[in-house]
N, C-alpha and C positions, 0 to 999 in steps of 0.2 A: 094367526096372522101370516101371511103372503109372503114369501121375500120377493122382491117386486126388481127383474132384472132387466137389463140392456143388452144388447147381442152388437158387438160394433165391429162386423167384418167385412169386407168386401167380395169374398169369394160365394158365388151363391152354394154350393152345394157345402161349402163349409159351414154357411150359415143355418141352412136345413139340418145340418145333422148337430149340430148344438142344440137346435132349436126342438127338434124330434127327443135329445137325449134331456133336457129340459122338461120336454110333455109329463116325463115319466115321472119327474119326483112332483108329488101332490104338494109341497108347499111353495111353490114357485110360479110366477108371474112373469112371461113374457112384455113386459110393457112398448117396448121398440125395439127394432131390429134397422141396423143403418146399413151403407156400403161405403161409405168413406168417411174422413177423419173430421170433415168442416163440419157432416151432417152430425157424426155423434157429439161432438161439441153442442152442438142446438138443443138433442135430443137428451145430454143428460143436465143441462140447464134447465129443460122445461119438466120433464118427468123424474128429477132426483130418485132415480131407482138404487135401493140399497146396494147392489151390486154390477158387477160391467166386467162381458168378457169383451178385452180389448185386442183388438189383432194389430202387432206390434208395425207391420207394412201394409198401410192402407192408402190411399190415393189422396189427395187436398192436403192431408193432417196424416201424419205418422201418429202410433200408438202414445208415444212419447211426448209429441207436439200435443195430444189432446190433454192430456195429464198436465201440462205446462199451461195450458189456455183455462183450464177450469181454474187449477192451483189445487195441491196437494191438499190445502185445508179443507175443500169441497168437492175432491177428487172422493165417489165414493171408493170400499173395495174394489179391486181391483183384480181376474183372473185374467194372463196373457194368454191369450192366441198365439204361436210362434210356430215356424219353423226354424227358429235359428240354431246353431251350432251348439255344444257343449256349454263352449266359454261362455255365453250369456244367459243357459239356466242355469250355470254358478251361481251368474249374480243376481241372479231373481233368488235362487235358494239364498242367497246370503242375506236379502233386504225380507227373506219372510215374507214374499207375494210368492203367489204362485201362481201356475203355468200349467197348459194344456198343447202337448205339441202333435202338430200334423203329420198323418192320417189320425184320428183321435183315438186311444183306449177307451171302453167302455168304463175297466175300472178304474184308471187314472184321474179321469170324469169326474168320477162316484168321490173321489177321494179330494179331488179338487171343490168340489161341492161343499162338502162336509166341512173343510176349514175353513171355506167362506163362512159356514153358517158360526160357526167358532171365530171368526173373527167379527163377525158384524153385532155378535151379542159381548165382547168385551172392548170395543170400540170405545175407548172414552174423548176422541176426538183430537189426541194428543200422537198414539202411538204408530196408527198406521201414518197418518200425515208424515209424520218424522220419517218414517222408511219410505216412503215414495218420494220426497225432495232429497233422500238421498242416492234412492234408485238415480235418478234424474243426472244427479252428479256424478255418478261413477260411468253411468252409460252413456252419458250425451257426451260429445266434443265441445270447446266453450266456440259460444257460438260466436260471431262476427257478425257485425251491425255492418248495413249498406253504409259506403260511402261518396257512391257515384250511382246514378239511377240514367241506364239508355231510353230517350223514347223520341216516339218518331214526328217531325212537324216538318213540315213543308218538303216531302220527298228525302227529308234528309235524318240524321241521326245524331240529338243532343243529347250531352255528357253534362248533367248538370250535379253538382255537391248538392251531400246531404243539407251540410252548414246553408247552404242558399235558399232552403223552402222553409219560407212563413207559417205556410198550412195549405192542409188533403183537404179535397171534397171527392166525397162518391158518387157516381156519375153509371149508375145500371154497375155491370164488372167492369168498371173504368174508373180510372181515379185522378182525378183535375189535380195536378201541384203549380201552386200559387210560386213564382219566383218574381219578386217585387212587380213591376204592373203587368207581367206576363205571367201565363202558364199555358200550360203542356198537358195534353192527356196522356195517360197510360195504362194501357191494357194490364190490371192486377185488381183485384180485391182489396178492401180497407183492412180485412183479417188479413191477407198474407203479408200486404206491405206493411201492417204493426208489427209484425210478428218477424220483422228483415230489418225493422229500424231500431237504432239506440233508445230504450226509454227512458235515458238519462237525457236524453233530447228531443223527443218529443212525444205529446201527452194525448190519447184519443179521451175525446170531451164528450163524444156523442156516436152514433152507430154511422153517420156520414159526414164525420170533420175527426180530423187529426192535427196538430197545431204543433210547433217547433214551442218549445220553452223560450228559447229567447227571442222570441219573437212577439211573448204577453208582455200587455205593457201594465192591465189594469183586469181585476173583476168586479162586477157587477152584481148583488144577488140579487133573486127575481122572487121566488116563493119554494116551499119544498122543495130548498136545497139546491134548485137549477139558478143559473148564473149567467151570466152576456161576457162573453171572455172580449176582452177587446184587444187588439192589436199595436203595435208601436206604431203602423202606417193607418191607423185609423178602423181597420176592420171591424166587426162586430159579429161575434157569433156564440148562439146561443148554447150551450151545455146541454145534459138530460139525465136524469136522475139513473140510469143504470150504470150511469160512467160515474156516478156522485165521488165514489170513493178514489177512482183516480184523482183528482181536484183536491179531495182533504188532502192526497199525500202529499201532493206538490205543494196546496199553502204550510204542510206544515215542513217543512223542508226548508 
């Protein structure tokens, strides 16, 4: 059987010769090859390839931001892509992932290969997870949630609190916020502004609405799971089952 992998980098001639040094070992599958971080989010959602070389500075989505978007439980292995310093293939050697650093080694490769195959056959679903949310911790900064969001209306420039939006709508790369009978467009993605906001405050229900918590007043269920979230001021908007599990957590909270 195949080990069936991802190439998630942005550089092309980097990505060639991964993908050249790939060709050569017979039990490997190329399945996707991406150039930035939003597309490998997509790519290993839909094609769950056993393994993912991830390049840890990539455009939309850093290496690290894609690991955070899937979650470590469904994060598969994982080999870095890096140029970076010493200091941080310490702590890849310390969390037990490994790394391939640029211009690449042939043998380095060979050897990076080889523990993937050794990792992905004693994988019990418990151990790599655990060292990639700790990778996470030790190398991210804690992040900071928006609390003021600029966007542009009538030649001018409002300063509106997070606390003041009811709820997102996606609008093409634009994103509608709802501030009681008003809103406001803004040039951003529904991924990047989830991904900038508290999720201790607000909850994405659907792939084009994002909703302030305090801002439900009531749920609705509909069928398999989807729900009509309604609003304190009336609103009504419907949920969709890939978001299902954000929903359990909030009722069970």
């Amino acid at each position: 059987m195949k080990m069936r992998v991802l190439i998630a980098e942005d550089e092309p001639l980097a990505r060639e010769r991964i993908r050249g040094l790939l060709e050569e070992e017979p039990d490997v599958d190329v399945v996707a090859e991406c150039a930035d971080g939003a597309t490998a989010i997509t790519a290993i959602r839909q094609q769950q390839p056993d393994l993912v070389f991830l390049d840890v500075s990539m455009p939309e989505r850093t290496g690290f931001e894609v690991i955070e978007a899937i979650g470590p439980d469904d994060m598969p292995p994982v080999i870095f892509v890096t140029a970076y310093d010493h200091f941080a293939v310490r702590a890849f050697d310390a969390h037990a992932l490994d790394y391939v650093l640029k211009p690449f080694d042939e043998e380095r490769f060979r050897t990076a290969i080889e523990r993937a195959r050794e990792a992905i056959l004693r994988r019990n679903g418990g151990d790599l997870d655990a060292r990639l949310s700790d990778l996470l911790a030790g190398l991210r900064p804690a992040q900071r949630h928006l609390e003021r969001l600029a966007v542009k209306s009538g030649g001018k420039i409002i300063f509106l609190r997070a606390d003041e939006i009811s709820w997102i709508a996606a609008e093409g790369n634009y994103a509608r916020l709802h501030v009681g009978k008003k809103s406001y467009l803004m040039r951003e993605t529904m991924t990047n502004l989830e991904s900038k906001l508290d999720p201790e405050r607000f909850l994405r229900i659907h792939r084009s609405t994002i909703v302030s918590i305090d801002a439900v007043a009531e749920l609705e269920p509909l069928f398999q799971g989807d729900y009509v979230v309604v609003l304190r001021d009336g609103t009504r908007l419907t949920s969709s089952r890939g978001y299902r599990q954000n929903l359990q957590d909030f009722m069970s909270q």
